[in-house]
Structure formats: C-alpha cells, structure tokens
VEXMI-987995 format. One line per 4 residues: number of its first residue (from 1); for each residue y, z, x of N, C-alpha, C. Coordinates in steps of 0.2 Angstrom, whole numbers, always signed. Example, Ala and Ser with C-alpha at 12.3 -4.5 7.8 and 13.67 -1.06 7.14 Angstrom:
2
1	-28,+39,+66,-22,+39,+62,-16,+39,+66; -11,+35,+64,-5,+36,+68,+0,+39,+64
This chain:
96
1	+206,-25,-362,+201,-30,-361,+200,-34,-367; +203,-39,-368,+200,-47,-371,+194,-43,-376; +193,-46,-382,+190,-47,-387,+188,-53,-390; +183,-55,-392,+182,-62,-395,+176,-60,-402
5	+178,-63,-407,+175,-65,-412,+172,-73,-412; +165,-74,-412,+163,-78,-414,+156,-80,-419; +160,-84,-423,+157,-86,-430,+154,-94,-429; +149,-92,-434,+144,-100,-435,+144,-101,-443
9	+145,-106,-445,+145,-106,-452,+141,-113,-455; +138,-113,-460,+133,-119,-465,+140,-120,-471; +143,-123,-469,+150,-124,-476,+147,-129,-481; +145,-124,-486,+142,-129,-494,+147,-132,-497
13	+154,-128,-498,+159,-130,-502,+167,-131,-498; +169,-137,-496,+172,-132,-491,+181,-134,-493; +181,-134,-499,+187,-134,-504,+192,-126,-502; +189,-122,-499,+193,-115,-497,+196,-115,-491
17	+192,-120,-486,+193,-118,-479,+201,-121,-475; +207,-124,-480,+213,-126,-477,+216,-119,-480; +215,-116,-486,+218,-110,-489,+215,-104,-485; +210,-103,-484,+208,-97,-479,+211,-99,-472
21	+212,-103,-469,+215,-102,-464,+222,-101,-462; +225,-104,-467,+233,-102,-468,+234,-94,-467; +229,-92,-473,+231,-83,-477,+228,-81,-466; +223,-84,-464,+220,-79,-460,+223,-80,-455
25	+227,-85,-454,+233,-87,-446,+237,-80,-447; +239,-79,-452,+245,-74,-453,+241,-66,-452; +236,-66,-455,+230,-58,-453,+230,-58,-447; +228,-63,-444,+225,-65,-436,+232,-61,-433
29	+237,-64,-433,+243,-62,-428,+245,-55,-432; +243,-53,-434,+247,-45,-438,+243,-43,-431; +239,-43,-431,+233,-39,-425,+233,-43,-420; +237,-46,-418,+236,-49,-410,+228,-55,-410
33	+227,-57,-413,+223,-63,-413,+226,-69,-415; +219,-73,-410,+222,-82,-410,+217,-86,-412; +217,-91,-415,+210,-97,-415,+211,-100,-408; +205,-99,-403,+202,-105,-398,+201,-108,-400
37	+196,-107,-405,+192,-114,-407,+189,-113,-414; +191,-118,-420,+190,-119,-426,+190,-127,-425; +182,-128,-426,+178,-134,-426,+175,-138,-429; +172,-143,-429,+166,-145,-436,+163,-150,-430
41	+165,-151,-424,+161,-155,-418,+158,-151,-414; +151,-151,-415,+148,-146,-410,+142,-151,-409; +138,-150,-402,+132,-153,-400,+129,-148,-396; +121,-150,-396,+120,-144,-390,+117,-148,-383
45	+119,-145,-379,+117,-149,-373,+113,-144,-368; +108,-140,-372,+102,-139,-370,+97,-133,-374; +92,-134,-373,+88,-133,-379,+89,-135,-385; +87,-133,-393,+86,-135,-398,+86,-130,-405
49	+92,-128,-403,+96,-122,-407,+97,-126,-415; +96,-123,-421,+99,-125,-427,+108,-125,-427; +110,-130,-426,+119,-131,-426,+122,-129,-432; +127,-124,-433,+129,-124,-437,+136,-134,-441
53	+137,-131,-445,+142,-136,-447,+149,-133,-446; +149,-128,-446,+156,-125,-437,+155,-120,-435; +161,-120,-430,+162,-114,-426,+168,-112,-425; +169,-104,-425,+175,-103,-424,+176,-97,-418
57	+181,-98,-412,+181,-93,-410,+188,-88,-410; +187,-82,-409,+197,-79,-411,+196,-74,-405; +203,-72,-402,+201,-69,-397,+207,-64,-400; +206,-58,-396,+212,-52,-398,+212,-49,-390
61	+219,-43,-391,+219,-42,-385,+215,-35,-383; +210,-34,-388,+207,-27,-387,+201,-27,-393; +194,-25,-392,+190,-22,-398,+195,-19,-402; +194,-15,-400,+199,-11,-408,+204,-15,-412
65	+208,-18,-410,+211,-26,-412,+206,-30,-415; +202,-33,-413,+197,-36,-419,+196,-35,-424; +192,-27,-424,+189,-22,-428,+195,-21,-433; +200,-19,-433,+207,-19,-437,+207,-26,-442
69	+208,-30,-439,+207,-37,-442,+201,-36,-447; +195,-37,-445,+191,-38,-448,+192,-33,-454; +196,-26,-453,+193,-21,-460,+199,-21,-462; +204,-25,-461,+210,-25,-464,+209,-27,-471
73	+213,-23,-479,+213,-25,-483,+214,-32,-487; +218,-34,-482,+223,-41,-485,+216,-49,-482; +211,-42,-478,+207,-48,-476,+199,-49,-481; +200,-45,-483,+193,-42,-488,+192,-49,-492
77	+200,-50,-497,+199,-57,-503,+195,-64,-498; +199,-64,-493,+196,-70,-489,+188,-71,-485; +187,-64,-485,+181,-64,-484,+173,-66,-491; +176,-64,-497,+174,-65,-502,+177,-74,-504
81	+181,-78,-501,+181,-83,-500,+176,-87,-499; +177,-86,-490,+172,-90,-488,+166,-87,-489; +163,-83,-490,+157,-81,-492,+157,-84,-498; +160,-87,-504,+156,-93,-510,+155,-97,-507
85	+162,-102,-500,+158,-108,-501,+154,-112,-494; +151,-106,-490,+148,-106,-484,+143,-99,-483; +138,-101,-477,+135,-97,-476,+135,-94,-469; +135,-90,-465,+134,-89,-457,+135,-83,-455
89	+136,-82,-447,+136,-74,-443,+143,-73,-441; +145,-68,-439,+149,-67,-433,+146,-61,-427; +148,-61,-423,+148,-57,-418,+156,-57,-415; +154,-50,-412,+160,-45,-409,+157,-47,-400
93	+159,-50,-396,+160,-49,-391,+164,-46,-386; +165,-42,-378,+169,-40,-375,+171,-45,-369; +179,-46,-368,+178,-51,-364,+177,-49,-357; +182,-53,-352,+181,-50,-345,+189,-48,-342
C-alpha cells in the first residue's frame, strides 16, 4: 500500500531549498520515493485555513519506505537544513 508524506512549510530563508532538494531527490529514490508535488502556489478553495508558503507531497511504495527515508542518516544534515531556514509540519499518511 502507497504512502504519502505531506509537508507545509513558512520558508524565512529560502537560500537552502535548490540544495536540499538535489541532496533529497537522491535519499527519496534510495527508498522508492517521488516528489508529486513541491510548490509555492497554493490557494484555498474553501474555508479559511492559514496557507503555508509551500507544500510538498512524496509518495513511497510502503509506510515502512517513508519511515526509512525519513530516519535515514544521509537525511538527518538536510533536515537540520531546512529547519534553519523555514518553519512547518509533516504528516505520514496511508494511501489506497
């Protein structure tokens, strides 16, 4: 079953985010993940949610495949990355 990471992010600084993304294309595919979607155009078309300034979504072929990704060593410096120069969440969803 499909797994999905999805992240919202307030980017203060966003001098990191062309270099974190290179380093994290190549972590993503070690573990069978893919960018859907990395964004900076989002709008809402209902209710009146606070927007982030992006979103990203990654999908893997399995929970455990995400989970691997995320606690993988090579992924740790990048997450100390963009933690300087943005703020926000992820969530681990199951797909269908």
């Amino acid at each position: 079953m499909p797994a999905y990471v999805i992240g919202r992010l307030q980017i203060h600084d966003p001098s990191w985010v062309s270099e974190y993304v290179a380093r994290n294309e190549i972590i993503l595919r070690k573990h069978g993940g893919r960018y859907l979607v990395r964004t900076d155009k989002i709008d809402s078309i209902e209710g009146d949610p606070p927007l982030p300034s992006a979103m990203v979504v990654l999908e893997f072929p399995s929970r455990e495949q995400a989970q691997a990704w995320y606690r993988d060593p090579e992924y740790a410096p990048l997450i100390e990355v963009r933690q300087r120069g943005s703020t926000g969440d992820a969530i681990l969803v199951d797909g269908l």
